[in-house]
C-alpha positions in Angstrom: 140.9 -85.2 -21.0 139.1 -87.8 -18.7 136.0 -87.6 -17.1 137.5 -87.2 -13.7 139.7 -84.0 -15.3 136.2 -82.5 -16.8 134.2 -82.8 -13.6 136.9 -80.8 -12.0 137.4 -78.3 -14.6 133.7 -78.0 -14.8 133.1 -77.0 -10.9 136.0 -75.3 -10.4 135.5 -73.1 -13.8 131.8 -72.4 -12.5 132.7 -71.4 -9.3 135.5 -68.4 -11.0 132.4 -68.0 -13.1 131.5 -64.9 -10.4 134.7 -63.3 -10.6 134.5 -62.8 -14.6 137.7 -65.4 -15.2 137.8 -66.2 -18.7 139.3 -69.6 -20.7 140.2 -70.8 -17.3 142.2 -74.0 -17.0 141.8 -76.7 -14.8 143.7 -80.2 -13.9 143.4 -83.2 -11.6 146.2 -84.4 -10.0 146.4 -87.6 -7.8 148.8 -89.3 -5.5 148.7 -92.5 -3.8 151.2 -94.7 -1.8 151.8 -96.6 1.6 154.4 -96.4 4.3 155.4 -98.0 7.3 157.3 -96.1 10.4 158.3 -96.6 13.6 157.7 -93.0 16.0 158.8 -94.2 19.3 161.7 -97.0 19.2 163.1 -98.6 15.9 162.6 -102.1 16.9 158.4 -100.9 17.6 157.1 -100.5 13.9 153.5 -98.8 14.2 152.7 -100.8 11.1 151.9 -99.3 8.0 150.0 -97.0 6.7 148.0 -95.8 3.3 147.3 -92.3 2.0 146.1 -90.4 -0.6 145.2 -87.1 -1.9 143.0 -86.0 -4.9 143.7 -81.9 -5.8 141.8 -80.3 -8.1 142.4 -77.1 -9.4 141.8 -74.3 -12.1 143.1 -70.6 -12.9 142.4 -68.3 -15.7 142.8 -64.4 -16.3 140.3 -61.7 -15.9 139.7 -59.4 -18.8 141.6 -56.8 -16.4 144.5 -59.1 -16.5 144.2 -60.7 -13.2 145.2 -64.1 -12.6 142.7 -66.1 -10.1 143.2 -69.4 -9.3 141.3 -72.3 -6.8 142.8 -75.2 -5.4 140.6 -78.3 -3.1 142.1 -81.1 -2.0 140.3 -84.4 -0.6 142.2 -87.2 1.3 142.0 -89.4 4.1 144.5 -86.9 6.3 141.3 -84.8 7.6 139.1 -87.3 9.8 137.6 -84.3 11.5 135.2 -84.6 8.6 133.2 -86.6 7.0 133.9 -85.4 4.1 137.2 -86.1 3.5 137.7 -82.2 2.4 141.7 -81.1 3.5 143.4 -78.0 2.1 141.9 -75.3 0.1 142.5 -72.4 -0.8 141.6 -69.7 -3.6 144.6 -66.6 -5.1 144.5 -63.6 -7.6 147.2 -61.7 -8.7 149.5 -60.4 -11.0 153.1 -60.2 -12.3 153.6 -56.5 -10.9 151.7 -56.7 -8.2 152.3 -60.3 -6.6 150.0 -62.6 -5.3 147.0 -62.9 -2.6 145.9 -66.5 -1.3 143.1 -66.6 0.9 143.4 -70.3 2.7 140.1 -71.5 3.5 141.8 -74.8 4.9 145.1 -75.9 5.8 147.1 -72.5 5.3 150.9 -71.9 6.4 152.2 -68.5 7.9 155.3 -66.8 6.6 156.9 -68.6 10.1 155.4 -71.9 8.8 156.3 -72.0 5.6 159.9 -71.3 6.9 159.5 -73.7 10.0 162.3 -75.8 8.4 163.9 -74.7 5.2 167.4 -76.9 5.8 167.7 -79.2 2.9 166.4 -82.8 3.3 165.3 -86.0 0.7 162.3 -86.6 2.2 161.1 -84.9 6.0 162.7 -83.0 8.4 164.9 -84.4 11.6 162.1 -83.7 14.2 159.7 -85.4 11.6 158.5 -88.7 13.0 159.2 -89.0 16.6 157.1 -89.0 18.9 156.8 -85.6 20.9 159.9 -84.7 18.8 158.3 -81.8 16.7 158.3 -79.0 18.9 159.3 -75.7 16.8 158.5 -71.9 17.0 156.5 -71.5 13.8 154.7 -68.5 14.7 150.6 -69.3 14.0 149.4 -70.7 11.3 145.7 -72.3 10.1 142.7 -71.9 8.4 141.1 -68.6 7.1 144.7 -67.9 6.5 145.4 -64.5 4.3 149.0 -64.7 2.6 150.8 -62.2 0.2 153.9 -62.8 -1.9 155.4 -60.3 -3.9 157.0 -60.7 -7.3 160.6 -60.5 -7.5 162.3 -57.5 -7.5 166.0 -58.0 -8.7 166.0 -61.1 -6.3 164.3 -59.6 -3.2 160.8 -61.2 -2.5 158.3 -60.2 0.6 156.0 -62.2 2.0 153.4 -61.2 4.7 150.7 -63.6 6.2 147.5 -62.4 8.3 145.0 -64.6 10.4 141.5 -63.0 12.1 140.5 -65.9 14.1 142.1 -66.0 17.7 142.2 -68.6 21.0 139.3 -67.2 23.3 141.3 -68.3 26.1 144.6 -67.6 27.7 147.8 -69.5 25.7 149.0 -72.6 27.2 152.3 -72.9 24.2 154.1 -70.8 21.9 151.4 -71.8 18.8 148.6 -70.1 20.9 147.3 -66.2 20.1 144.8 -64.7 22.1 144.9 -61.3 19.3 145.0 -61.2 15.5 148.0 -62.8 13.7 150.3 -61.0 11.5 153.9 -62.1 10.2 156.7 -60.7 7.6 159.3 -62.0 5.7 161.7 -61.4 3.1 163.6 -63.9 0.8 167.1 -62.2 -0.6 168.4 -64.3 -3.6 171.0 -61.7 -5.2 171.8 -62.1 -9.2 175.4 -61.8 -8.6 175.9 -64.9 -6.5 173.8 -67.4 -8.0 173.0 -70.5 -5.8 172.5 -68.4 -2.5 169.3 -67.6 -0.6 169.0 -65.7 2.6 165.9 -65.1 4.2 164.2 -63.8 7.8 161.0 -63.7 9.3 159.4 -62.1 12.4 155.8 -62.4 13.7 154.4 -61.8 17.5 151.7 -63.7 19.5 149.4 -62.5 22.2 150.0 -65.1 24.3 148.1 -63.9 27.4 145.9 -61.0 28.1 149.3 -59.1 29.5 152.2 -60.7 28.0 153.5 -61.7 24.4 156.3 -63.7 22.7 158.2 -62.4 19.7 159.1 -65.2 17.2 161.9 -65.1 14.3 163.6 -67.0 12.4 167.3 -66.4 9.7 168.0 -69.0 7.3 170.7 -68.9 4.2 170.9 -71.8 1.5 173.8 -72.3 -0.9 173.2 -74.3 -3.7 176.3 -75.9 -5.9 176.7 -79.0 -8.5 174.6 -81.3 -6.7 174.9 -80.2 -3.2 172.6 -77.8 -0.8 173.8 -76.5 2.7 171.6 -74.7 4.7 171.8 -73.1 8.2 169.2 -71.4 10.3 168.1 -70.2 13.4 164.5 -69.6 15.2 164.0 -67.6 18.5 160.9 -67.0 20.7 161.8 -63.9 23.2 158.9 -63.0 25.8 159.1 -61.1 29.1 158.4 -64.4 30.3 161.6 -66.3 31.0 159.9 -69.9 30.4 158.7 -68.9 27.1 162.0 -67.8 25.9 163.3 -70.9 23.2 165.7 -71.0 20.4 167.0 -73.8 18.0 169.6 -73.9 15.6 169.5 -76.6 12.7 172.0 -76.9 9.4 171.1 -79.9 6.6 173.5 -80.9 3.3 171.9 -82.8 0.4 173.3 -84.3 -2.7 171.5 -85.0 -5.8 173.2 -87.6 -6.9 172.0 -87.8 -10.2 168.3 -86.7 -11.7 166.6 -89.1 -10.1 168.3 -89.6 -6.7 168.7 -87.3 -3.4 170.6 -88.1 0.2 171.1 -86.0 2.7 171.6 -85.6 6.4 171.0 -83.2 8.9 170.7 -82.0 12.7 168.9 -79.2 15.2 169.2 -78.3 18.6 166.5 -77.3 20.2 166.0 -75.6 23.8 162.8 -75.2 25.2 163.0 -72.8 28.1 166.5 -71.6 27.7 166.1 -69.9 31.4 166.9 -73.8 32.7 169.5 -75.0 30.4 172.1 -76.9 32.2 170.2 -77.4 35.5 166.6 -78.8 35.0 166.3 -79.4 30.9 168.6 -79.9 28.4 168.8 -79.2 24.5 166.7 -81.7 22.7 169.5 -82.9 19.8 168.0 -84.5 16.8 170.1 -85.7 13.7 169.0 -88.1 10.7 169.6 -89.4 7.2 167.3 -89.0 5.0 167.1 -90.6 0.9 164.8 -90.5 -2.2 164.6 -92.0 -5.6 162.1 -91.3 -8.2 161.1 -92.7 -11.6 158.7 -91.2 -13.8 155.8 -90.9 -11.4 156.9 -93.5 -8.4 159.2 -92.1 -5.6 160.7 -94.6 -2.8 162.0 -92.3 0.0 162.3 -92.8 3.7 164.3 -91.4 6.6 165.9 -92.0 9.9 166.0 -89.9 13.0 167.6 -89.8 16.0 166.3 -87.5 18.7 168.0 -87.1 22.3 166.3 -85.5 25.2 163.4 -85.0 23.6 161.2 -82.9 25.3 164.3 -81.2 27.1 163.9 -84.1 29.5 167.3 -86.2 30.1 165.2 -89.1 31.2 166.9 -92.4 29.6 163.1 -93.1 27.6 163.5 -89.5 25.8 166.2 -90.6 24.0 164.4 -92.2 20.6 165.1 -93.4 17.6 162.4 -93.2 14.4 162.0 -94.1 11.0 159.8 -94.1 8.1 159.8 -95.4 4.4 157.1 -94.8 1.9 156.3 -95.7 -1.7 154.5 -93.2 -3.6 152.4 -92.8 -7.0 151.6 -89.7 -8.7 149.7 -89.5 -11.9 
C-alpha cells in the first residue's frame, strides 16, 4: 500500500470510527487526462483543457452487519471553493434491506440519474453544446438523501429526497420552492435476459400556486455487442409554457473488449403549447467512440444540435465536439 492509500484509509477509517465499523477498507483512486472541444461551431476550438480527480474512499461492516461506506472526491471541477472538495457522500446498508446514501456534495435524484440512460461511448448528444443541455431531470444537488433497494427477482426501487428548497419563486423546470421527493423502479426480468425497463416520476413546487409533474420511461436491450435504448421524459403543469417533453433512442457496439461506437439522437420541445408556430423541436444527433487499454481511454464525440433552444434562428443550428485522453491508476 502507498503512503497516499494509508493517509486515506487512515482518515476515512477514523471518521467510521463513530459509527462502530470494524476492519474497514479503504482505496485511492486517481484519474487524470486532457481534452480539447469545440461547444459552439466546429471550426471554433475552445482550446484544451486538463482535469483531474483524486477519490478516496473506505467501507467496512458493523458488528450488527451493516455495511457503511464514505466517499470524497477533490478536483479542479469545483472552483466555488478553495478547496478543491467536489462530491461526497457517506451510505449504510444491507443485502435485505438495500442501501441509504446521504450526498453531502454533488448528489443525483432518481430523475438525474436517469436524465439520459440511451447508450453512448463517451457523453450524451446534448453534451457539449452550447445551450444545448436542456432536460427535465427533476432536482437534484447537495444534502441529497437516496435509497436503492436490493433486487427482488429483477425489480429494484429507488427513491431520492432533498430538504433544502429555492426561497424564491421558480424561474425553470430545475427550480422547487417545497421539499423534493422522487420514485423510480428498474424492471430487469430473469426470463428475458438483456432487457431493462425502468420509470420515474417526481413533482416540483414551482411557484407558490402552481407545480410541474416530471417523468421519465426508458427500456434497454442488450445483445452480442450491441445496446438499443429508447426513452421518453415529460414535464406536465397547469401551466401551458411549462409543459415539455423529449424523446431520445441511442445503439452502441462494443466492438471488441476494448472498443465502443455508438450513435444516437433526441428531440426535445420546450413549451410544447408553441410547436409549429413560434418554437420548434430542438433535434440533436451524434457519434460518439472509445478505446481503452489497461488504464488509458481515448474517447471523444461529435454532436449536432438544430434549433437549439427551440429557436429556428440560422446561429442555433451548432455543431460540437470533444476528444479527451484519460489516465486512471
Amino acid at each position: 500500500m502507498n503512503k497516499l492509500t494509508k493517509i486515506g484509509v487512515s482518515a476515512l477509517a477514523g471518521s467510521l470510527a463513530m459509527t462502530a465499523v470494524h476492519a474497514a477498507e479503504g482505496s485511492v483512486s486517481v484519474s487524470t487526462g486532457f481534452a480539447f472541444a469545440s461547444t459552439t461551431d466546429e471550426n471554433a476550438p475552445t482550446g484544451p483543457y486538463q482535469f483531474d480527480s483524486v477519490v478516496f474512499s473506505a467501507s467496512g461492516e458493523t458488528e450488527g452487519g451493516i455495511t457503511v461506506s464514505a466517499k470524497m472526491e477533490l478536483d479542479n471541477d469545483n472552483p466555488a471553493t478553495g478547496d478543491g472538495m467536489d462530491d461526497r457522500s457517506v451510505s449504510f446498508g444491507t443485502d435485505a434491506l438495500g442501501t441509504v446514501t446521504f450526498h453531502g456534495h454533488g448528489g443525483s435524484s432518481v430523475m438525474g440519474q436517469w436524465d439520459d440512460v440511451t447508450p453512448n461511448a463517451y457523453e450524451e448528444v446534448w453534451d457539449t453544446t452550447s445551450g444545448a443541455d436542456s432536460r427535465i431531470d427533476g432536482r437534484s444537488g447537495n444534502n441529497l438523501l437516496t435509497y436503492d433497494s436490493p433486487s427482488f427477482n429483477g425489480v429494484m426501487f429507488k427513491m431520492a429526497h432533498q430538504v433544502d428548497h429555492e426561497t424564491t419563486a421558480a424561474t425553470n423546470q430545475n427550480y422547487d420552492l417545497g421539499q423534493y421527493t422522487d420514485f423510480g423502479i428498474q424492471v430487469s426480468p430473469e426470463m428475458v435476459e438483456g432487457l431493462t425497463v425502468g420509470y420515474a416520476t417526481a413533482e416540483l413546487e414551482d411557484t407558490t400556486s402552481t407545480s410541474i409533474d416530471n417523468e421519465t420511461f426508458f427500456v434497454k436491450y442488450a445483445v452480442g455487442g450491441f445496446t438499443l435504448g429508447y426513452q421518453t421524459h415529460e414535464a406536465d403543469s397547469s401551466v401551458a409554457a411549462d409543459n415539455d417533453e423529449s424523446t431520445s433512442w441511442g445503439i452502441s457496439y462494443a466492438v471488441n473488449e476494448n472498443m465502443t461506437i455508438a450513435y444516437g439522437e433526441r428531440d426535445y420541445d420546450d413549451d410544447t403549447s408553441t410547436a409549429g408556430s413560434s418554437s420548434s423541436e430542438q433535434h440533436d444527433s451524434g457519434f460518439s467512440a472509445s478505446y481503452t487499454m489497461g488504464g488509458m481511454t481515448i474517447a471523444g464525440h461529435m454532436n449536432t444540435n438544430d434549433n437549439v433552444g427551440g429557436s429556428t434562428a440560422a446561429t442555433n443550428d451548432k455543431e460540437s465536439y470533444e476528444f479527451a485522453l484519460t489516465f486512471a491508476f
